[in-house]
C-alpha positions in Angstrom: 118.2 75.5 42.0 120.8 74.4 39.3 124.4 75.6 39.7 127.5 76.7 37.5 131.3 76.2 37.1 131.1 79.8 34.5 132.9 82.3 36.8 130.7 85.4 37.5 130.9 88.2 34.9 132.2 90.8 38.2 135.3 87.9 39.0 138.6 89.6 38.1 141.2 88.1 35.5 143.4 85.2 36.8 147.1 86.0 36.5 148.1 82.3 36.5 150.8 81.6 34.5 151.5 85.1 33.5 155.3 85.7 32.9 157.2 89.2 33.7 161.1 89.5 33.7 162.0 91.2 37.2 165.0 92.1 39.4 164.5 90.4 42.6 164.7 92.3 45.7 164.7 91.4 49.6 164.1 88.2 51.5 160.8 87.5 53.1 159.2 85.5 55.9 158.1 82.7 54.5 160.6 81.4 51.8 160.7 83.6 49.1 161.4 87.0 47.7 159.7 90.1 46.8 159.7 91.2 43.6 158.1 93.8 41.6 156.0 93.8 38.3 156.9 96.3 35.8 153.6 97.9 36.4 154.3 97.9 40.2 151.9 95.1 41.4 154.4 93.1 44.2 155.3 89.4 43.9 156.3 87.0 46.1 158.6 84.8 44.1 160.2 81.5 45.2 163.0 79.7 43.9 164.9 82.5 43.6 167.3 85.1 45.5 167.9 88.4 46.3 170.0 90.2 43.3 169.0 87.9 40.9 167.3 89.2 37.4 164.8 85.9 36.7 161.6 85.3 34.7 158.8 85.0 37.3 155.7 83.0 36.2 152.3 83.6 38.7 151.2 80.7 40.6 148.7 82.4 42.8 146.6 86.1 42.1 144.3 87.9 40.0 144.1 91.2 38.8 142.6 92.0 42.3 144.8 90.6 44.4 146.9 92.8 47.0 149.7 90.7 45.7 150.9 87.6 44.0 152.7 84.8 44.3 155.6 83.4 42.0 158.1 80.7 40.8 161.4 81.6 39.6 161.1 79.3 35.8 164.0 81.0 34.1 167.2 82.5 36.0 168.6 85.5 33.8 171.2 86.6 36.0 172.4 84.0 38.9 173.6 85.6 42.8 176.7 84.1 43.4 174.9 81.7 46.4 172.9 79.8 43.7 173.9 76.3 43.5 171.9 73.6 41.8 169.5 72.1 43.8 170.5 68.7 45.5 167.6 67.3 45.1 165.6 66.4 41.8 162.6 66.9 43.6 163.0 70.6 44.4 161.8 73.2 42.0 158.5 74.9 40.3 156.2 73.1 40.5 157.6 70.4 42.4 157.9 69.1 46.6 156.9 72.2 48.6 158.9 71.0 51.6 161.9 73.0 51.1 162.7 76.1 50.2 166.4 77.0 49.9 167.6 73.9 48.1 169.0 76.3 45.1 171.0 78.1 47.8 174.4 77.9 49.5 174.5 76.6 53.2 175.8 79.6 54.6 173.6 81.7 52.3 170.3 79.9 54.1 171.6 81.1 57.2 172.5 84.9 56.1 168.8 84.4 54.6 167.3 83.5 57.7 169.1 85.9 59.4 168.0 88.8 57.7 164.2 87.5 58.0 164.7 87.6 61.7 166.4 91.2 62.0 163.7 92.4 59.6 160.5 90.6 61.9 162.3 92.1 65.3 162.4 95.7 63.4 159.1 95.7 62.1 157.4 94.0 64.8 158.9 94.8 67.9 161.2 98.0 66.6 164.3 96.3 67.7 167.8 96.4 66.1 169.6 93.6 66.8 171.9 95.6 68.6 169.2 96.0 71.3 168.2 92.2 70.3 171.1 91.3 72.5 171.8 89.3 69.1 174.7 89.4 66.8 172.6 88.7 63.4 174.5 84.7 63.5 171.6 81.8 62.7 173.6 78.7 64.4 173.8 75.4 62.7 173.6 72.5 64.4 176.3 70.5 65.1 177.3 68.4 62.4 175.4 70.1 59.9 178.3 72.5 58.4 178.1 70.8 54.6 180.2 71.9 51.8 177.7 73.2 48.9 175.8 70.6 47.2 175.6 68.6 50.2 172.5 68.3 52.3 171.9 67.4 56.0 170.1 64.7 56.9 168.0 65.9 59.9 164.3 65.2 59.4 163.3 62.7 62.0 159.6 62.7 61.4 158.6 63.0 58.2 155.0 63.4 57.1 155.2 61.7 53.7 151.3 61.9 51.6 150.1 58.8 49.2 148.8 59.7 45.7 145.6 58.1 43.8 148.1 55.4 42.9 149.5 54.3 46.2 152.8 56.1 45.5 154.8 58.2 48.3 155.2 61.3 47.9 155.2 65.1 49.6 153.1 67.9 49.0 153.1 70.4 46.4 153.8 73.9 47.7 150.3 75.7 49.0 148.9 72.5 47.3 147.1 69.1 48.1 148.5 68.3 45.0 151.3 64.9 45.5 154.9 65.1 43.9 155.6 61.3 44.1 159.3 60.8 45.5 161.8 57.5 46.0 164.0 59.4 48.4 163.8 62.4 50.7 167.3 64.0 51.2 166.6 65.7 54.3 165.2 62.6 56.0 167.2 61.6 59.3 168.8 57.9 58.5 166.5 56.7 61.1 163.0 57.5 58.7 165.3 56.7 56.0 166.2 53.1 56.4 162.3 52.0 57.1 161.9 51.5 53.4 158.2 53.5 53.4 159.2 55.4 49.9 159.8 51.9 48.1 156.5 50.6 48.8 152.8 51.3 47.2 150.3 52.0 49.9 147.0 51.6 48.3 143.8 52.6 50.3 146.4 55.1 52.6 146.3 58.8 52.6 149.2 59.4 54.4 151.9 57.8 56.5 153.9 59.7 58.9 157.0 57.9 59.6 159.5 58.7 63.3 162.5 58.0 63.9 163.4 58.5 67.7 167.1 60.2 68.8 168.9 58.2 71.2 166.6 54.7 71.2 166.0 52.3 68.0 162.4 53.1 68.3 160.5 53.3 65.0 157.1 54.1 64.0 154.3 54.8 61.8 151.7 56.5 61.8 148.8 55.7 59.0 145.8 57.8 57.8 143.5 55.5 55.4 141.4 57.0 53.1 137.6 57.4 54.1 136.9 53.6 54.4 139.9 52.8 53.2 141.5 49.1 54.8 144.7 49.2 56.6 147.4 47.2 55.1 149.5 44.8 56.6 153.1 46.9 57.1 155.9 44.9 56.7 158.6 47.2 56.4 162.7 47.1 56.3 163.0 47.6 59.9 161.1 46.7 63.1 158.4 49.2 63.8 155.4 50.2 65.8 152.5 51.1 63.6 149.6 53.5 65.0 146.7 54.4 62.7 144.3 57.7 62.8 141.0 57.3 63.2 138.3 58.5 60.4 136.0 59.6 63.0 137.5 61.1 65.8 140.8 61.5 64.1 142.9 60.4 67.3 146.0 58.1 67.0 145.3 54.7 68.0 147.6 51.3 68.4 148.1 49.0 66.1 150.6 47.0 67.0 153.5 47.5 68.9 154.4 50.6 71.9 152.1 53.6 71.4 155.1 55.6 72.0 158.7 56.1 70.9 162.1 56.9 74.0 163.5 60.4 73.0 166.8 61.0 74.8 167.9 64.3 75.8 169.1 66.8 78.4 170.3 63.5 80.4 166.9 61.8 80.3 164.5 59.1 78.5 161.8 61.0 77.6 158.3 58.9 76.1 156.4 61.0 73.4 153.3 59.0 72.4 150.4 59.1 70.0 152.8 61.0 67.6 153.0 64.1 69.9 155.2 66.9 69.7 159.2 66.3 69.8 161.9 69.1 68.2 162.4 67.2 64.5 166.2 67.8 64.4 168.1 65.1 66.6 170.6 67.4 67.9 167.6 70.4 69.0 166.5 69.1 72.5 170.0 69.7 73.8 170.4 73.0 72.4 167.7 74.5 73.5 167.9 73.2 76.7 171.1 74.1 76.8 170.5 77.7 75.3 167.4 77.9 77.6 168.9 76.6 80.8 172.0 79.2 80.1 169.7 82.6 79.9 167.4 81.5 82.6 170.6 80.4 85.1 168.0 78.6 87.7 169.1 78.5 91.4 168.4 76.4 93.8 165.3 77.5 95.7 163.2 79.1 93.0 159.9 78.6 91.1 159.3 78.1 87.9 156.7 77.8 85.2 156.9 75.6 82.1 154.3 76.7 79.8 153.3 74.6 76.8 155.4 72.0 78.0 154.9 69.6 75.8 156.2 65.9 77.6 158.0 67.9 79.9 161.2 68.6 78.6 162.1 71.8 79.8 160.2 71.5 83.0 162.7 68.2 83.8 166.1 70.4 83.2 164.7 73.6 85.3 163.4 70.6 88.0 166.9 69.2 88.3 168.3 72.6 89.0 166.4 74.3 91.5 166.8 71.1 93.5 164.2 69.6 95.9 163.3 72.8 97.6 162.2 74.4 94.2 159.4 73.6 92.3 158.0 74.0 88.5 154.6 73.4 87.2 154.2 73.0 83.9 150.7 73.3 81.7 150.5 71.7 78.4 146.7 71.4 76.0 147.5 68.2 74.9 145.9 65.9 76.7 148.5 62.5 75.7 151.3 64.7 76.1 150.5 65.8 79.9 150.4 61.9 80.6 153.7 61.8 78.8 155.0 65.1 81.1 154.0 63.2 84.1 155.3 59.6 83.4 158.7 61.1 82.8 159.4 63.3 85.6 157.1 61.3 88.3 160.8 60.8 89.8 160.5 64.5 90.7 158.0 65.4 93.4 158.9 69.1 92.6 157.1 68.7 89.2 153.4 69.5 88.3 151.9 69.2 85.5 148.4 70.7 84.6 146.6 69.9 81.7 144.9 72.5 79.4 144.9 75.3 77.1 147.2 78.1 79.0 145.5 81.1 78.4 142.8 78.9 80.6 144.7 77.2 83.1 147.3 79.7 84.6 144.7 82.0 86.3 142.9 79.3 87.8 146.1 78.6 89.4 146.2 81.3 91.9 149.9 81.6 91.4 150.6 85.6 91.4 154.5 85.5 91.0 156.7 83.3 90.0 161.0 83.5 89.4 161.3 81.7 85.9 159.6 81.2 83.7 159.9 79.2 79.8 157.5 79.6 76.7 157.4 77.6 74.2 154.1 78.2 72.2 152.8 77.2 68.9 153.5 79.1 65.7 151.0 81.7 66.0 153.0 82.7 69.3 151.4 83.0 72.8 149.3 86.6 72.4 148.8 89.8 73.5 146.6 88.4 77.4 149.0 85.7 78.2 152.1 88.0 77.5 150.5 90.5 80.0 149.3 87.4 82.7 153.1 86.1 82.3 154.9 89.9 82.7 152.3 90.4 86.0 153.7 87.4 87.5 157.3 89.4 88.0 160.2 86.8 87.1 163.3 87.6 87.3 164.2 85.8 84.1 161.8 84.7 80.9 162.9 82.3 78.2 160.9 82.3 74.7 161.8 79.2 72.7 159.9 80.1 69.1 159.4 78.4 65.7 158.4 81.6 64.1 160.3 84.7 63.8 157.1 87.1 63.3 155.3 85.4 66.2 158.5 86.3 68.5 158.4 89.4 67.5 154.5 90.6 68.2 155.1 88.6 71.7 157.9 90.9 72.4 156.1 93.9 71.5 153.9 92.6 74.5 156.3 92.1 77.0 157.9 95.3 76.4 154.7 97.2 76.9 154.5 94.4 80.1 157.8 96.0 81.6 160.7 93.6 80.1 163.3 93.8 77.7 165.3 91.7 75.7 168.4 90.6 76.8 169.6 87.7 74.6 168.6 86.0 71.4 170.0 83.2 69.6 168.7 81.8 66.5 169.3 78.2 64.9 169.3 76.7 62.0 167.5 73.5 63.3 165.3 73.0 59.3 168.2 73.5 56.9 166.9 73.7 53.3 163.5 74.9 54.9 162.7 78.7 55.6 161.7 77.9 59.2 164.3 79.0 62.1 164.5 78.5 66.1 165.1 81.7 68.3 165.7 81.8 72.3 165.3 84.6 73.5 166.0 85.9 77.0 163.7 88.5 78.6 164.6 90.4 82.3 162.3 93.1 83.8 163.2 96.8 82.8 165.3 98.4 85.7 163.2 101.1 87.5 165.0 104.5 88.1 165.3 105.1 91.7 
């Protein structure tokens, strides 16, 4: 059997690198805009914005392809929320981790804005009138910069290690490495570590966390397939975990296998590099936006699903008081220990471990008078939507990462007898595409 790098005679043309002047039209999920060929064909073009008359060159697509995908190389005709991009990292070609460095804070957050309305519309055939939502996306507190200015927010920062040991981030849709010596959007915490002035030969990739509220630092290392794990000496004191080549779990090193989060009024341990909102200030707004849509009383039951080390389970726990009660269910098996360890001071508190869609019908629990979602990108689905509707609570809170996601859940619910009553969105990635929406679900009042 002998094999061949000629492409088959029936493969279509690439496209790549192709070059058409367009007028660039609409926003779309995902960080770019959609433009047009002259000959029709749609492109999805980054590095641009809406309005703008550019010179788009294909990245991605032959003549086959549905669509294809773009980089803005030329700007013909600038929207007035251009700026030049803060960092000198950003661009074609370049880091893939952000998206709307070339554009004006407030213009992110229109940006976003209009990718949600357009996802509820489409998706759920919602205005946002009937959202509950007044088209705002939130920032953060503190994170208001005048243009040219970026926040620094990212508190875990996945950074990948070229051939030569250099630091560097991810090309976009690429395993390709753009080497950097600063990321602008790194929280001060990840920042002052010193990773991205050192070589780290034999490593793949080194994840570096900064906790909020505790001086807990650590790292996370991935060698290369029998790669050797170097000795980390780094600017700061630090904890250093290391993934394993064969079972890829996250195992100690040196130091606590966990970092202390602090929010909502509590220490919180996430260990083994498990899941914790990125932006420092994001904990206490969502609890807070969560904990203000869901209004717990004293008394009631609640469920906390994919709850994660228990964050939102703790703030509903210390409301309904000691004759309440809240079980939470969380897949992750490190992060259920963590749930447990942090709210063992609550004897109201249960936490189940296990994939959702598996666990809440072996409860036996048939109603329920709160409940909070906060599922993975891809959303929670059409037969866990319809087992969470059937359980009746008054009050439904869906914390989500992904606008589209939120959007085909809601479709769900609807048909499952709620509505929407409330959404709030937030800027919690500036620079990024990505957004955070709460929104507030109540059953659909019955005619008498």
């Amino acid at each position: 059997m002998t094999t061949s790098a000629t492409p088959s005679p029936s493969a279509a043309p690439s496209l790549v690198g192709e070059e058409y002047e367009v007028e660039v039209g609409p926003v779309a999920h995902g960080g770019h805009c959609i433009a047009r060929t002259p000959g029709g064909r749609v492109l999805f073009v980054r590095h641009t914005l809406p309005g703008e008359r550019i010179v788009a060159r294909v990245t991605d697509g032959d003549e086959n392809s549905r669509f294809l995908r773009a980089d803005a190389v030329e700007v013909l005709q600038a929207s007035p929320d251009r700026i030049p991009a803060p960092c000198p990292f950003s661009g074609p070609g370049k880091c893939g981790g952000c998206d709307w460095q070339h554009a004006a804070p407030g213009a992110q957050r229109r940006l976003k804005g209009s990718v949600i309305a357009e996802q509820l519309e489409r998706l759920a055939g919602l205005t946002p009138e009937e959202a509950g939502w007044d088209g705002t996306v939130e920032p953060a507190p503190g994170d208001k910069v005048p243009k040219g200015e970026v926040p620094a927010w990212r508190t875990r920062v996945q950074y990948a290690i070229d051939d030569e040991g250099r630091v560097g981030l991810r090309k976009h849709r690429s395993h390709e490495v753009q080497p950097i010596d600063h990321c602008l959007i790194a929280a001060p915490g990840v920042d002052e570590l010193g990773v991205e002035q050192r070589e780290w030969p034999q490593i793949a990739g080194v994840e570096a966390i900064a906790a909020t509220g505790s001086n807990d630092r650590q790292v996370i290392l991935t060698p290369k397939p029998g790669g050797r794990l170097p000795i980390v000496e780094l600017d700061k004191p630090v904890s250093v975990m290391r993934v394993g080549e064969r079972d890829k779990g996250v195992h100690r090193v040196h130091g606590r296998p966990f970092v202390r989060e602090r929010a909502a009024g509590r220490t919180w341990r996430v260990g083994s590099g498990g899941f914790w909102q990125v932006h420092p200030k994001a904990a206490d707004l969502l609890v807070e936006a969560v904990m203000q849509g869901l209004m717990p009383r004293k008394g009631e039951m609640a469920l906390d699903l994919y709850c994660g080390v228990g964050l939102f389970a703790g703030a509903i726990a210390e409301r309904v008081g000691e004759k309440g009660a809240v079980l939470g269910i969380e897949s992750g098996r490190r992060a259920a220990e963590d749930a447990r360890h942090n709210l063992e001071d609550l004897d109201r508190v249960r936490i189940e471990h296990g994939k959702v869609e598996q666990i809440l019908p072996r409860t036996g629990i048939t109603e329920a008078d709160l409940v909070v979602l906060d599922p993975p990108r891809a959303g929670a689905g059409k037969q866990t939507v319809e087992r969470i509707a059937a359980l009746g609570a008054r009050r439904i809170a869906y914390v989500a990462c992904d606008p589209a996601a939120l959007s085909r859940d809601l479709a769900y619910f609807r048909e499952g007898g709620y509505r929407l009553r409330k959404l709030r969105a937030f800027d919690l990635f500036p620079m990024t595409h990505h957004v955070e929406c709460v929104a507030i679900l109540e059953p659909v009042k019955k005619d008498a």
